[in-house]
mmCIF file of the N, C-alpha and C atoms, coordinates in Angstrom:
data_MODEL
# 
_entry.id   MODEL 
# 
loop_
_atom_site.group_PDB 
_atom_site.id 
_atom_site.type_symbol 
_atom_site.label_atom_id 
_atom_site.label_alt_id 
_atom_site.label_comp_id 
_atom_site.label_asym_id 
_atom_site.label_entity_id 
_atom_site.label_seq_id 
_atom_site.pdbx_PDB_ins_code 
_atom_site.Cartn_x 
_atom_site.Cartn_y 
_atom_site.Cartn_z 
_atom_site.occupancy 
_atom_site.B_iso_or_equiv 
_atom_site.pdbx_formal_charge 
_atom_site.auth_seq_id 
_atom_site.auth_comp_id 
_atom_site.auth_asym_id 
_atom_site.auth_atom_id 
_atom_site.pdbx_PDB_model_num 
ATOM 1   N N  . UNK A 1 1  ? 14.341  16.215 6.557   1.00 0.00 ? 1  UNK A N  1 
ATOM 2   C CA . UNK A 1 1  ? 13.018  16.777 6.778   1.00 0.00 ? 1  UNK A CA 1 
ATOM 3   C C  . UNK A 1 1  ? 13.182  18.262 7.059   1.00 0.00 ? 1  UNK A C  1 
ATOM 4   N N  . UNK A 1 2  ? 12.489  18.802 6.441   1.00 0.00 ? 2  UNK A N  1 
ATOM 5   C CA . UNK A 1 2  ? 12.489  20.619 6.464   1.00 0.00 ? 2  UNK A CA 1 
ATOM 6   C C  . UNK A 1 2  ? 12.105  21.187 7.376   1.00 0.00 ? 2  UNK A C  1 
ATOM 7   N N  . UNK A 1 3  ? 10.887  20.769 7.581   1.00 0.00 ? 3  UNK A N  1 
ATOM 8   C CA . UNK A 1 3  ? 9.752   20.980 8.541   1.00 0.00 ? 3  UNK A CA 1 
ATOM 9   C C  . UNK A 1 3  ? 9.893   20.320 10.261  1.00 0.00 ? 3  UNK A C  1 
ATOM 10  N N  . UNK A 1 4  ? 9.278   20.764 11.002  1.00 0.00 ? 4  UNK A N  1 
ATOM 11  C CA . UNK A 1 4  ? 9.064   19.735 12.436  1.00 0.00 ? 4  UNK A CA 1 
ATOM 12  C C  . UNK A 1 4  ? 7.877   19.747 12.802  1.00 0.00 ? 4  UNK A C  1 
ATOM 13  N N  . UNK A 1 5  ? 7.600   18.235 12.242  1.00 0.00 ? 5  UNK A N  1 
ATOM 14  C CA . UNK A 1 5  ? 5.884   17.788 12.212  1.00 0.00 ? 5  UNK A CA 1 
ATOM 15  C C  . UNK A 1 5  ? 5.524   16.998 13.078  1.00 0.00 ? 5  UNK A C  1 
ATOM 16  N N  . UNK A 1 6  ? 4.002   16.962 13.438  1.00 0.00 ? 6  UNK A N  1 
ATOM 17  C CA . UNK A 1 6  ? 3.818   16.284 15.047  1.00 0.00 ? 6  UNK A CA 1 
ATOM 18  C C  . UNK A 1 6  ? 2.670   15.392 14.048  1.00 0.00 ? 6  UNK A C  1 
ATOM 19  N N  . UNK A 1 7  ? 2.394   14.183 14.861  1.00 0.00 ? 7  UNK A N  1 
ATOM 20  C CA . UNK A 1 7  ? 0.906   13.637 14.674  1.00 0.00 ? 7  UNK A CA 1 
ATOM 21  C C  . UNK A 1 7  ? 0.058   13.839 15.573  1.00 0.00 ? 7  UNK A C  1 
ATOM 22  N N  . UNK A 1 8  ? -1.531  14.109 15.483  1.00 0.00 ? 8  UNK A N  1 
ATOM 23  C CA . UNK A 1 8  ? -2.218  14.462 16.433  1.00 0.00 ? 8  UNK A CA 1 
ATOM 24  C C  . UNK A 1 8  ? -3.634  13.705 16.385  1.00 0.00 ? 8  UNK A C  1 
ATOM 25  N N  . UNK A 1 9  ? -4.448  13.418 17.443  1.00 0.00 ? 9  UNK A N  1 
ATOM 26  C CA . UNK A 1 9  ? -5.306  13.241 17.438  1.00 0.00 ? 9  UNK A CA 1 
ATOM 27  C C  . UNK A 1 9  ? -6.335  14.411 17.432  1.00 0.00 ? 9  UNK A C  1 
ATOM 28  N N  . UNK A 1 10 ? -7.242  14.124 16.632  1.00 0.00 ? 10 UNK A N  1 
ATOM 29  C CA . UNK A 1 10 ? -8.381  15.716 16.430  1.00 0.00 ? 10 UNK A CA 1 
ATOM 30  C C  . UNK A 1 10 ? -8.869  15.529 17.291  1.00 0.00 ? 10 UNK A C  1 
ATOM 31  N N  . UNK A 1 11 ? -9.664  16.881 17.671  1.00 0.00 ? 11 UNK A N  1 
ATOM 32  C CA . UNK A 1 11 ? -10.312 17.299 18.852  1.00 0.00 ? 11 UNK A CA 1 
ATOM 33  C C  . UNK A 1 11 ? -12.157 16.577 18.439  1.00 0.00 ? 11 UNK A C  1 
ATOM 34  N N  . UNK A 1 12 ? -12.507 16.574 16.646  1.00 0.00 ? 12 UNK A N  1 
ATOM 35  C CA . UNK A 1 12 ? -13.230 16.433 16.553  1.00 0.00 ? 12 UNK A CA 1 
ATOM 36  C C  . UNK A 1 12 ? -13.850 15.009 16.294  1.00 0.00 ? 12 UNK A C  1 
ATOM 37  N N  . UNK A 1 13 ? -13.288 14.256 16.831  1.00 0.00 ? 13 UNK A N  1 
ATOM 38  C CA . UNK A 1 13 ? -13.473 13.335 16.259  1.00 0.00 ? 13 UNK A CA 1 
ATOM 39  C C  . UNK A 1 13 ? -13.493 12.687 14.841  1.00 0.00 ? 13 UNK A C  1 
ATOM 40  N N  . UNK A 1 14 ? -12.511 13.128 13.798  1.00 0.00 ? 14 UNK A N  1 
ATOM 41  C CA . UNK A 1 14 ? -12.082 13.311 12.492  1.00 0.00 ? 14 UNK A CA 1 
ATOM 42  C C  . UNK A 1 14 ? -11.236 12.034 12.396  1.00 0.00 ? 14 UNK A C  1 
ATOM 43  N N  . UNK A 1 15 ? -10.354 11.954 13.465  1.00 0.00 ? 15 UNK A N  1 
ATOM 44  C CA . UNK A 1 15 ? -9.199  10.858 13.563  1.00 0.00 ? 15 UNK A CA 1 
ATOM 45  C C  . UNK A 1 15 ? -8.028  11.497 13.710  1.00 0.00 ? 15 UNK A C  1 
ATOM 46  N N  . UNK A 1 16 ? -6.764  10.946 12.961  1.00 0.00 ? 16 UNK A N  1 
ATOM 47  C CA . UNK A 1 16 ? -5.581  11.881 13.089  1.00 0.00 ? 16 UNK A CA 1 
ATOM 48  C C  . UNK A 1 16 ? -5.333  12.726 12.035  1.00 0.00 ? 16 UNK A C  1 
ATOM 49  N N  . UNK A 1 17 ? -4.235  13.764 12.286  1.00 0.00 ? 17 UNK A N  1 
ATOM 50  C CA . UNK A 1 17 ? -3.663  14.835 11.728  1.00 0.00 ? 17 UNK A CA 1 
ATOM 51  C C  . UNK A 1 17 ? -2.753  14.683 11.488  1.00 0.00 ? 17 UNK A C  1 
ATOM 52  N N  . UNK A 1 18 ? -1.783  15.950 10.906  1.00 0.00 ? 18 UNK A N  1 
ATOM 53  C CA . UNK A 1 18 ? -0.238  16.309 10.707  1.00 0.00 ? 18 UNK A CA 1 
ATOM 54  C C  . UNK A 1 18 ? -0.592  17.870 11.185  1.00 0.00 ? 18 UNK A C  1 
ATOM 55  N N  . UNK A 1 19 ? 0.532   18.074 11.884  1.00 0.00 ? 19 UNK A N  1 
ATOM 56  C CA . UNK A 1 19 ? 0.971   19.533 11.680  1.00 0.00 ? 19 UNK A CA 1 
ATOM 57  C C  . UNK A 1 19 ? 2.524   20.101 12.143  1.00 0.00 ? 19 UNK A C  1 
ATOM 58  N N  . UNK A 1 20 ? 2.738   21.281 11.807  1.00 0.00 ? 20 UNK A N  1 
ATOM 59  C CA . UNK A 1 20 ? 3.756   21.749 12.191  1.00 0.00 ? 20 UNK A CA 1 
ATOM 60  C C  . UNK A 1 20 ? 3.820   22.323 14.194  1.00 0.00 ? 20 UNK A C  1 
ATOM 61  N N  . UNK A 1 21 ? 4.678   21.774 14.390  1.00 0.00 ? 21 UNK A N  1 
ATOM 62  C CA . UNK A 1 21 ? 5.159   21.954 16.024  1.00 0.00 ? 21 UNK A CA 1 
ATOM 63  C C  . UNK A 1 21 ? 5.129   23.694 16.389  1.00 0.00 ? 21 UNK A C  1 
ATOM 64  N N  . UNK A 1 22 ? 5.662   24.022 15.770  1.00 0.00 ? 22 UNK A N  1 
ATOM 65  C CA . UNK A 1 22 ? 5.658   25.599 16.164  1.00 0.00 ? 22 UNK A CA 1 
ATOM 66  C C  . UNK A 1 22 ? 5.267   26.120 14.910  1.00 0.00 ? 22 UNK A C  1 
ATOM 67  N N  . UNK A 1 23 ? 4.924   27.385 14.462  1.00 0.00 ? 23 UNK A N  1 
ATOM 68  C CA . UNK A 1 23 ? 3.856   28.122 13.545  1.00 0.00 ? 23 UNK A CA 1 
ATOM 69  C C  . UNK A 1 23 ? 4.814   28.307 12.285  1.00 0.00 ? 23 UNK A C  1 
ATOM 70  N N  . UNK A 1 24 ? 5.316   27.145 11.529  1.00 0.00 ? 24 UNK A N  1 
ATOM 71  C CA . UNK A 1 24 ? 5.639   27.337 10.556  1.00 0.00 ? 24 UNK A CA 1 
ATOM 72  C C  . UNK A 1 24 ? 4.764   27.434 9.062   1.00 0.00 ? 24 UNK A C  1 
ATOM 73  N N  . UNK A 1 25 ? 5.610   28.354 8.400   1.00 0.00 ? 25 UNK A N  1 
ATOM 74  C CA . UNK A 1 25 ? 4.679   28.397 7.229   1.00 0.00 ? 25 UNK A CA 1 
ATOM 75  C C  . UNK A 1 25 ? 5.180   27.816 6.455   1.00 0.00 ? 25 UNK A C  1 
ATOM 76  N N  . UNK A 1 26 ? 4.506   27.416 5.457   1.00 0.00 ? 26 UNK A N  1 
ATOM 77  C CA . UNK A 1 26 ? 4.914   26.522 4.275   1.00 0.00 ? 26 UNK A CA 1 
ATOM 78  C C  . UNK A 1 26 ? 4.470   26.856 3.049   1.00 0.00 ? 26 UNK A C  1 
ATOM 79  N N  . UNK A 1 27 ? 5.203   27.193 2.366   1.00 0.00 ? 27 UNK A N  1 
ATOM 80  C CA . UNK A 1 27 ? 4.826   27.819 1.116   1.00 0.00 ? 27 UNK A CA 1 
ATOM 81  C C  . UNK A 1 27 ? 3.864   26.923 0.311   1.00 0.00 ? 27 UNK A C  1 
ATOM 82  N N  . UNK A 1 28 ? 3.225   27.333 -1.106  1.00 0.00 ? 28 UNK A N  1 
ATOM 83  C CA . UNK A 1 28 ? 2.608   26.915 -1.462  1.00 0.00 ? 28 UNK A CA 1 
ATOM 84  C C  . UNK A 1 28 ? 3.392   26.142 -2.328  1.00 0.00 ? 28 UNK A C  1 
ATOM 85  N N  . UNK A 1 29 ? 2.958   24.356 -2.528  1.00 0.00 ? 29 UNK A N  1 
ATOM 86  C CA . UNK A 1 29 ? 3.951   23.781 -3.732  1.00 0.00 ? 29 UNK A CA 1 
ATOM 87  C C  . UNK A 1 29 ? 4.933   23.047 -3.120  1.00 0.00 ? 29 UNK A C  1 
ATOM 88  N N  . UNK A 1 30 ? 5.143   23.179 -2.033  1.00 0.00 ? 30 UNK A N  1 
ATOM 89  C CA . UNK A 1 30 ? 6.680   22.305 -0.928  1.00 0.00 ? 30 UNK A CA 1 
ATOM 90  C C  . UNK A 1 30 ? 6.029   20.846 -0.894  1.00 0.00 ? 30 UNK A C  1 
ATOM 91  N N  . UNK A 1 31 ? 7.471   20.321 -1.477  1.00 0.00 ? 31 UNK A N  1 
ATOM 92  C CA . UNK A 1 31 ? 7.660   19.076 -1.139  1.00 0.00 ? 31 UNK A CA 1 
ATOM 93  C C  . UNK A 1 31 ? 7.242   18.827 0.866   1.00 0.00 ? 31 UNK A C  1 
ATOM 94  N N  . UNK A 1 32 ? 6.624   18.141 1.140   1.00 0.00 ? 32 UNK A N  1 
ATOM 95  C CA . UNK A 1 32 ? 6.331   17.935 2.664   1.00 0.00 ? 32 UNK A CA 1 
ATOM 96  C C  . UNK A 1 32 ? 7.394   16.584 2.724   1.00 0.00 ? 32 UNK A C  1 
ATOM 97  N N  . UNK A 1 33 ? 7.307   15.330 2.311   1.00 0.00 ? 33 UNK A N  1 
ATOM 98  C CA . UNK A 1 33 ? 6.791   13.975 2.696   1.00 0.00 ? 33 UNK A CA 1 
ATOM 99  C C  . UNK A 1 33 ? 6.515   13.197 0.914   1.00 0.00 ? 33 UNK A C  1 
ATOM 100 N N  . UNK A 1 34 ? 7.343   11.960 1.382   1.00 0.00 ? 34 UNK A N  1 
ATOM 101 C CA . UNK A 1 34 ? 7.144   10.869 0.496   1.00 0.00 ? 34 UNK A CA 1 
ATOM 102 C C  . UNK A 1 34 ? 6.071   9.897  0.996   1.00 0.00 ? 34 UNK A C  1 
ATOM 103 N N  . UNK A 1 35 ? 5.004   9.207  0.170   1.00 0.00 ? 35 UNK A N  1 
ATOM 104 C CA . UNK A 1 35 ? 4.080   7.942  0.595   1.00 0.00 ? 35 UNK A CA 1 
ATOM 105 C C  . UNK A 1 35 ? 5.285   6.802  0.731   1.00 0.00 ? 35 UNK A C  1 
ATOM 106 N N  . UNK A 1 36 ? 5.017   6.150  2.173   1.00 0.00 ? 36 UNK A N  1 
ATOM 107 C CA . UNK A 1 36 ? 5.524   5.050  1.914   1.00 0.00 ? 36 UNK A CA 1 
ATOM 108 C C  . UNK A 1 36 ? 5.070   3.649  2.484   1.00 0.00 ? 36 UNK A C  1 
ATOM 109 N N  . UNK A 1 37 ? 5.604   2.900  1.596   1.00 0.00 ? 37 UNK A N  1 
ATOM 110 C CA . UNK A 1 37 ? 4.618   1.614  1.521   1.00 0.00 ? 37 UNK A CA 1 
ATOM 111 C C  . UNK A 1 37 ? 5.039   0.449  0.473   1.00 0.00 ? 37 UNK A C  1 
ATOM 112 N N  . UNK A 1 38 ? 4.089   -0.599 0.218   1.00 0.00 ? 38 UNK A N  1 
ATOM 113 C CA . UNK A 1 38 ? 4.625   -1.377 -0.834  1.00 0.00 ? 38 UNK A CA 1 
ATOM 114 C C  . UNK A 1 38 ? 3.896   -0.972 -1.699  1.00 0.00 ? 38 UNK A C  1 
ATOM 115 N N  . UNK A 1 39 ? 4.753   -1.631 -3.263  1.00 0.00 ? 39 UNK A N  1 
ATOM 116 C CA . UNK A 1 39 ? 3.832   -1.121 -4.131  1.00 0.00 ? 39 UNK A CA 1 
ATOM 117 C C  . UNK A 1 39 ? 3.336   -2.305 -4.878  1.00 0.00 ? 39 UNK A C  1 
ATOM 118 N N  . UNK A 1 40 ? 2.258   -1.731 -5.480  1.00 0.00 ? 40 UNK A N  1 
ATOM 119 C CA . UNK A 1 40 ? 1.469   -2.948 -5.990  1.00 0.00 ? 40 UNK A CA 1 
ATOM 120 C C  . UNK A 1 40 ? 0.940   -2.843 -7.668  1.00 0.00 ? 40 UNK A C  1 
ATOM 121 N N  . UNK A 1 41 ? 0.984   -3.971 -8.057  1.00 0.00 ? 41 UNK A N  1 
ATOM 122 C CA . UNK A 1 41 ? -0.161  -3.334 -9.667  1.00 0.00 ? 41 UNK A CA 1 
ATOM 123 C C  . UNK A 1 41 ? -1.558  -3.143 -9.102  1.00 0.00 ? 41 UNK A C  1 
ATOM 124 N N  . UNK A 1 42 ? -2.455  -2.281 -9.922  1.00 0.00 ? 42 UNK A N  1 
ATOM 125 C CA . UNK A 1 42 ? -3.943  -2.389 -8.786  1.00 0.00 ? 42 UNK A CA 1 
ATOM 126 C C  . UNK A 1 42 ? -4.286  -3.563 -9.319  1.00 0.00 ? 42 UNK A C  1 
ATOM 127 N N  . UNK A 1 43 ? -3.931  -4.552 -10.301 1.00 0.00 ? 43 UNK A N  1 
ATOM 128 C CA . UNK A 1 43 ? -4.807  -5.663 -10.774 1.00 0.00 ? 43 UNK A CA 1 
ATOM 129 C C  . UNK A 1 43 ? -4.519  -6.738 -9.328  1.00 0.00 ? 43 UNK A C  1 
ATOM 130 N N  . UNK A 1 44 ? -3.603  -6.383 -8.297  1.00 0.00 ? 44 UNK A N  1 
ATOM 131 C CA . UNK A 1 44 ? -3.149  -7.346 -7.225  1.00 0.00 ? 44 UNK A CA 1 
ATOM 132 C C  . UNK A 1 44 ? -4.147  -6.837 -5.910  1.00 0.00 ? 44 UNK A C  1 
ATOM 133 N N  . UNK A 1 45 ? -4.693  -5.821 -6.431  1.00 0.00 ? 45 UNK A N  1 
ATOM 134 C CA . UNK A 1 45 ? -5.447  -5.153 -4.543  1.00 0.00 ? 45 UNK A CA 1 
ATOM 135 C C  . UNK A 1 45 ? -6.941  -5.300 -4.508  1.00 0.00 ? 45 UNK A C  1 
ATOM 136 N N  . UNK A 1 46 ? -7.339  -6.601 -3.351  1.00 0.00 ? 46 UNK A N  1 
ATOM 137 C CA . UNK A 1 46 ? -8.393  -7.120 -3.650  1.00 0.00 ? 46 UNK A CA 1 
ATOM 138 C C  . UNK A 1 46 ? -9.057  -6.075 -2.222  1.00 0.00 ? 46 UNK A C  1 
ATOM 139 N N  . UNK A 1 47 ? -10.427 -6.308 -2.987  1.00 0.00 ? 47 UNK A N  1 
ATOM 140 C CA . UNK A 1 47 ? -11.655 -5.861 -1.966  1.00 0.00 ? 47 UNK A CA 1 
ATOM 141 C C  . UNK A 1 47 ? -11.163 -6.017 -0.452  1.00 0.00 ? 47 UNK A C  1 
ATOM 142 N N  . UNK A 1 48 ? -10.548 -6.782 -0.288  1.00 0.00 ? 48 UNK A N  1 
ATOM 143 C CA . UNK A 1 48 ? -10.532 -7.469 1.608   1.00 0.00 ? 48 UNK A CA 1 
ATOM 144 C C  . UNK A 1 48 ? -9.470  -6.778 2.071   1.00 0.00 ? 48 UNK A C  1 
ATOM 145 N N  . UNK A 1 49 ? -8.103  -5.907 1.020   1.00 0.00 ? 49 UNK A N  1 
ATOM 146 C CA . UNK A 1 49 ? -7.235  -4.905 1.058   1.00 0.00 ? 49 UNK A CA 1 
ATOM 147 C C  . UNK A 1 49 ? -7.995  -3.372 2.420   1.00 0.00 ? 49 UNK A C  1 
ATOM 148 N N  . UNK A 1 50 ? -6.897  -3.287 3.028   1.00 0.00 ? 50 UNK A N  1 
ATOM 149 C CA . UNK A 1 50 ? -7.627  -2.140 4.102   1.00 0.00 ? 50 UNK A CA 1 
ATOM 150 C C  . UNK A 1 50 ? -7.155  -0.985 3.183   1.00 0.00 ? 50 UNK A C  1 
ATOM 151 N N  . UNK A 1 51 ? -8.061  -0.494 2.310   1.00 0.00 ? 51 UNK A N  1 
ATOM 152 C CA . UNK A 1 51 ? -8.302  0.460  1.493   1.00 0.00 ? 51 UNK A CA 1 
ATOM 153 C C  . UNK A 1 51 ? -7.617  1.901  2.226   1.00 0.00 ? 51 UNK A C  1 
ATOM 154 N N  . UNK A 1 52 ? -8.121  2.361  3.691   1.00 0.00 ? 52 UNK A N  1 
ATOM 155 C CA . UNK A 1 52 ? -7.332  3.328  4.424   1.00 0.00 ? 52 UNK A CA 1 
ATOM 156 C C  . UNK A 1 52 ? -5.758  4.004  3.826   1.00 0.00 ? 52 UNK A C  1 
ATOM 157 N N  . UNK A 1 53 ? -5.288  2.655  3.460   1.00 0.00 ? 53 UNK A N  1 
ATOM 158 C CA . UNK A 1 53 ? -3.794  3.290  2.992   1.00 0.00 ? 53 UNK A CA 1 
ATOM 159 C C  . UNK A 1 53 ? -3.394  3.051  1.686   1.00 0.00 ? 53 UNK A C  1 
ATOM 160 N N  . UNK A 1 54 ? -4.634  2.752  0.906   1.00 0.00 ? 54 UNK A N  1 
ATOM 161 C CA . UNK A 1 54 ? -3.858  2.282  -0.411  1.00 0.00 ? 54 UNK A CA 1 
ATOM 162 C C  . UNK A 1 54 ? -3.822  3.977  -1.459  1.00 0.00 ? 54 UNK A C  1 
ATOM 163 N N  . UNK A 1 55 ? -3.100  4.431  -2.121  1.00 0.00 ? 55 UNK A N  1 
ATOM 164 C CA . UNK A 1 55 ? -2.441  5.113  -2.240  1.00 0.00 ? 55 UNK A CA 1 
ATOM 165 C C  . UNK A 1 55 ? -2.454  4.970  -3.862  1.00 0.00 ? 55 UNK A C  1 
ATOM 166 N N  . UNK A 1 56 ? -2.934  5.703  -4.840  1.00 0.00 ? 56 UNK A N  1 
ATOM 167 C CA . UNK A 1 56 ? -3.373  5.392  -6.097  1.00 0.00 ? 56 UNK A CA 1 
ATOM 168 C C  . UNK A 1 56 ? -2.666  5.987  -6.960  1.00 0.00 ? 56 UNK A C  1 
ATOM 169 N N  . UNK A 1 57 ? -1.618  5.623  -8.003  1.00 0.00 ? 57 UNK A N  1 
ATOM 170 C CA . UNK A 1 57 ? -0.274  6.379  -8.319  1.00 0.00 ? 57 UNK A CA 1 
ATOM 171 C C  . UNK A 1 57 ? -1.202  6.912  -9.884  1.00 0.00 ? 57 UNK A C  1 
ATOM 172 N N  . UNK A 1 58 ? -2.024  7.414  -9.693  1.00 0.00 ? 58 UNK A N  1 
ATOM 173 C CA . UNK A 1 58 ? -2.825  8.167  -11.059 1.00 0.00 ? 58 UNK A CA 1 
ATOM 174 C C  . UNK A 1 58 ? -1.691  8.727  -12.425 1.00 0.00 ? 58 UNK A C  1 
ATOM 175 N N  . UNK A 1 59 ? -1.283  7.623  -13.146 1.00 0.00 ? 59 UNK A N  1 
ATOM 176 C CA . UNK A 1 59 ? -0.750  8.614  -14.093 1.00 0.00 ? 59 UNK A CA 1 
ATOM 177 C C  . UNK A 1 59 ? -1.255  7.834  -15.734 1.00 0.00 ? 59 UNK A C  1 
ATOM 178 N N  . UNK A 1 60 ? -1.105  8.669  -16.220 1.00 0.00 ? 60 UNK A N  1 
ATOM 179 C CA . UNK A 1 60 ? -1.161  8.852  -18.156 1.00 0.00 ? 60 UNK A CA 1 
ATOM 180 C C  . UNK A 1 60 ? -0.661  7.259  -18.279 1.00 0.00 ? 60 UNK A C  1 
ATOM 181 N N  . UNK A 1 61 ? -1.219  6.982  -18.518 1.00 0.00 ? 61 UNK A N  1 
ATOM 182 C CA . UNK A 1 61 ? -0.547  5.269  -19.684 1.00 0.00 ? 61 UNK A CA 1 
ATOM 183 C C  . UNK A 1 61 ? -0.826  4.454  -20.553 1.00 0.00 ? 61 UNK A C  1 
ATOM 184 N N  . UNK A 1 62 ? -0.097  3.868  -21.654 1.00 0.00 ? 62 UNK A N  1 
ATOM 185 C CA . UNK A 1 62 ? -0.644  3.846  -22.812 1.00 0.00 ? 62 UNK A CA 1 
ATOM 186 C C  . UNK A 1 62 ? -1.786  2.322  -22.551 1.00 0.00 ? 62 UNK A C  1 
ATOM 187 N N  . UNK A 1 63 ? -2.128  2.452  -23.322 1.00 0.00 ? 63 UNK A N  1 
ATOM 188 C CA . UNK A 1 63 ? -3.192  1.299  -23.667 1.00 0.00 ? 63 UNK A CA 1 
ATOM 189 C C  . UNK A 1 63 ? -2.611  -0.227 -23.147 1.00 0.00 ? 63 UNK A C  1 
ATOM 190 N N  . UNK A 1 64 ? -2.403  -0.812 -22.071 1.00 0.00 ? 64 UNK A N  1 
ATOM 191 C CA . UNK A 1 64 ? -2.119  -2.034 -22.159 1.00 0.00 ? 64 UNK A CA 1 
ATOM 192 C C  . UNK A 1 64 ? -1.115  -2.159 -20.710 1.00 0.00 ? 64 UNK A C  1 
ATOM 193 N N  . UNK A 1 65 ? -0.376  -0.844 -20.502 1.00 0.00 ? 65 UNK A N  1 
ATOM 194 C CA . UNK A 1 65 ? 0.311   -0.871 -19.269 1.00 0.00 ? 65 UNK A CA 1 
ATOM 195 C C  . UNK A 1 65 ? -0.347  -0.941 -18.050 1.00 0.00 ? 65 UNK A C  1 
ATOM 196 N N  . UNK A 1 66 ? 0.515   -1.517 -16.921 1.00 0.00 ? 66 UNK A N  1 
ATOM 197 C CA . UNK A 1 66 ? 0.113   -1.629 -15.722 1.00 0.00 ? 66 UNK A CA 1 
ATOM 198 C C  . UNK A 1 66 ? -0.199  -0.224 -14.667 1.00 0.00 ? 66 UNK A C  1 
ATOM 199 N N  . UNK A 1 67 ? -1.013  -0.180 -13.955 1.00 0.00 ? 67 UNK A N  1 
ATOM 200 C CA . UNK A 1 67 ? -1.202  0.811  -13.172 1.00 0.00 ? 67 UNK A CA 1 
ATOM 201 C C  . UNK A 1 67 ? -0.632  0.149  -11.984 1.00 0.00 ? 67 UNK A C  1 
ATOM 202 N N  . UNK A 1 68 ? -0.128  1.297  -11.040 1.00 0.00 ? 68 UNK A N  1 
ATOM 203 C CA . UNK A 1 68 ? -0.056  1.033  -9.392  1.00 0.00 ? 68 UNK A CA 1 
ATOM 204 C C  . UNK A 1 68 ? -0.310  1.798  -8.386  1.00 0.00 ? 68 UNK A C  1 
ATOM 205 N N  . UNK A 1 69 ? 0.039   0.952  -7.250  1.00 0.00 ? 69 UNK A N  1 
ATOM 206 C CA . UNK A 1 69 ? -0.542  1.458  -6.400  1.00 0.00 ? 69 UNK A CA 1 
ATOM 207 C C  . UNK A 1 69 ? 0.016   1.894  -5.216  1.00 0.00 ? 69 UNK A C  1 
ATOM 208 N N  . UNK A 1 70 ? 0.354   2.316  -4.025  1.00 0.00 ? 70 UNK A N  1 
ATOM 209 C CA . UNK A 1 70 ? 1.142   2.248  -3.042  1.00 0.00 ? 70 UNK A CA 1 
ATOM 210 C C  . UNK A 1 70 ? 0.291   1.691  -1.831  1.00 0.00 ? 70 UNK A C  1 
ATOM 211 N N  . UNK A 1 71 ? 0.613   0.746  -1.291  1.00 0.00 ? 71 UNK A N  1 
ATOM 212 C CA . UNK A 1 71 ? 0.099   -0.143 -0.229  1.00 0.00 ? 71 UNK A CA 1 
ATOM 213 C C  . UNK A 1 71 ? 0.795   0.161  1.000   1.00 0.00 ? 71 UNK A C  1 
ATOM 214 N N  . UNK A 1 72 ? 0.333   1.109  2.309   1.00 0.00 ? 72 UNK A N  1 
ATOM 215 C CA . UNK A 1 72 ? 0.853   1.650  2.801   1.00 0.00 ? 72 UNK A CA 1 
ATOM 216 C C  . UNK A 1 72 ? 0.514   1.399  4.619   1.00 0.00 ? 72 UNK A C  1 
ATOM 217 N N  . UNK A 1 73 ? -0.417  0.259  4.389   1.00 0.00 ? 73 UNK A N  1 
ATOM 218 C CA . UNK A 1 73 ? -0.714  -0.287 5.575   1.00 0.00 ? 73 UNK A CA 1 
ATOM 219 C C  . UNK A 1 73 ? 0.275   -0.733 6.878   1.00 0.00 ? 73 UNK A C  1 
ATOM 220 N N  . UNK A 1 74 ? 1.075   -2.451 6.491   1.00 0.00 ? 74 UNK A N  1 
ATOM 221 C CA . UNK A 1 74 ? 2.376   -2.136 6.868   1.00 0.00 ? 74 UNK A CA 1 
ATOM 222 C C  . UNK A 1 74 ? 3.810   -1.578 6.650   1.00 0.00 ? 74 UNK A C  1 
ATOM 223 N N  . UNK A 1 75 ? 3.867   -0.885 6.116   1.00 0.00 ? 75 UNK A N  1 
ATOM 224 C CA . UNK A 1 75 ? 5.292   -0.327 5.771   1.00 0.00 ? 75 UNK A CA 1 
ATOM 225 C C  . UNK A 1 75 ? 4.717   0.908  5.506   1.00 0.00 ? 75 UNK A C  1 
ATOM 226 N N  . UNK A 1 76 ? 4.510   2.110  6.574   1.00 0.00 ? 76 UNK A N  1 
ATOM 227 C CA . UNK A 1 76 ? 4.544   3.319  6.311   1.00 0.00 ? 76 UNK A CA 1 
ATOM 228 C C  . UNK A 1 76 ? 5.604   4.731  6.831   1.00 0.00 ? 76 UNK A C  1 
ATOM 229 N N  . UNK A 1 77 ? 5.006   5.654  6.642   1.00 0.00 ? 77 UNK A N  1 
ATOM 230 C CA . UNK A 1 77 ? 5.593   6.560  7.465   1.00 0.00 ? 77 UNK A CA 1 
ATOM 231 C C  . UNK A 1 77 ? 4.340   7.692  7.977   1.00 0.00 ? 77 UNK A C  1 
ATOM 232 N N  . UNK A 1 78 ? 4.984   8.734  7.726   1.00 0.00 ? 78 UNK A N  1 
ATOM 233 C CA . UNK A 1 78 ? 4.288   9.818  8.793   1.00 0.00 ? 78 UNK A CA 1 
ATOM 234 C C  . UNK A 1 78 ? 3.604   10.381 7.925   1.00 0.00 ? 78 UNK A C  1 
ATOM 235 N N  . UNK A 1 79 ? 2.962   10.371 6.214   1.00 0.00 ? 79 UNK A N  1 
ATOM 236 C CA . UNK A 1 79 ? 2.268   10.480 5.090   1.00 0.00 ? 79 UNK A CA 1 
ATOM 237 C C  . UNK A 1 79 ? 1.201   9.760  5.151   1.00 0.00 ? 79 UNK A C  1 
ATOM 238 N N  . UNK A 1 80 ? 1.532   8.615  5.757   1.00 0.00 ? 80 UNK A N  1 
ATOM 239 C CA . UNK A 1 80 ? -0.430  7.895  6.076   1.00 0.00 ? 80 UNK A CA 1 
ATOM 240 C C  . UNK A 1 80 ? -1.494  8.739  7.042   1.00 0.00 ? 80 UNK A C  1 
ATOM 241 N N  . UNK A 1 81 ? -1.077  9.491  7.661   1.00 0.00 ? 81 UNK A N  1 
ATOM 242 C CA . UNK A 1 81 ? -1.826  10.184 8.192   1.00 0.00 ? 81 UNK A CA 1 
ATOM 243 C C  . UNK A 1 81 ? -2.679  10.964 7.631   1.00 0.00 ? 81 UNK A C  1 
ATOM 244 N N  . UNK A 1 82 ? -2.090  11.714 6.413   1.00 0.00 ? 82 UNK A N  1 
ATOM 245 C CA . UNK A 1 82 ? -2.668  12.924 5.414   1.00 0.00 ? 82 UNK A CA 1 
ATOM 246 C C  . UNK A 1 82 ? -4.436  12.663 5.455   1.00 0.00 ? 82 UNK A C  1 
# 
């Protein structure tokens, strides 16, 4: 990890945060943080799924392939926060 990142509760009632511990800058484009979680096809993530962490791997695919997803509810890290 590059960075030294805290989790926080907002002041505004928003929920939680990420940030850096002391006033680091971070360029534009930096790798932060991997999602982590299980992964899923979306044809497996039903309505009753706690949507909060599901994690939508958006890419290009041909006609017929599977899409997924990252399911990040139990098995996460410090990226569910985002």
């Amino acid at each position: 990890v590059r960075f030294n990142f805290e989790v926080f509760r907002t002041s505004d009632g928003r929920g939680w945060g990420i940030r850096t511990r002391e006033n680091e800058h971070i360029e534009q484009g930096s790798i932060l943080f991997s999602y982590a979680g299980l992964i899923l096809q979306d044809s497996d993530i039903t309505d009753s799924m706690d949507s909060r962490y599901v994690l939508n791997l958006a890419t290009k695919q041909a006609k017929g392939d599977a899409s997924f997803s990252i399911d990040g509810k139990d098995y996460r890290n410090i990226a569910s926060f985002m």
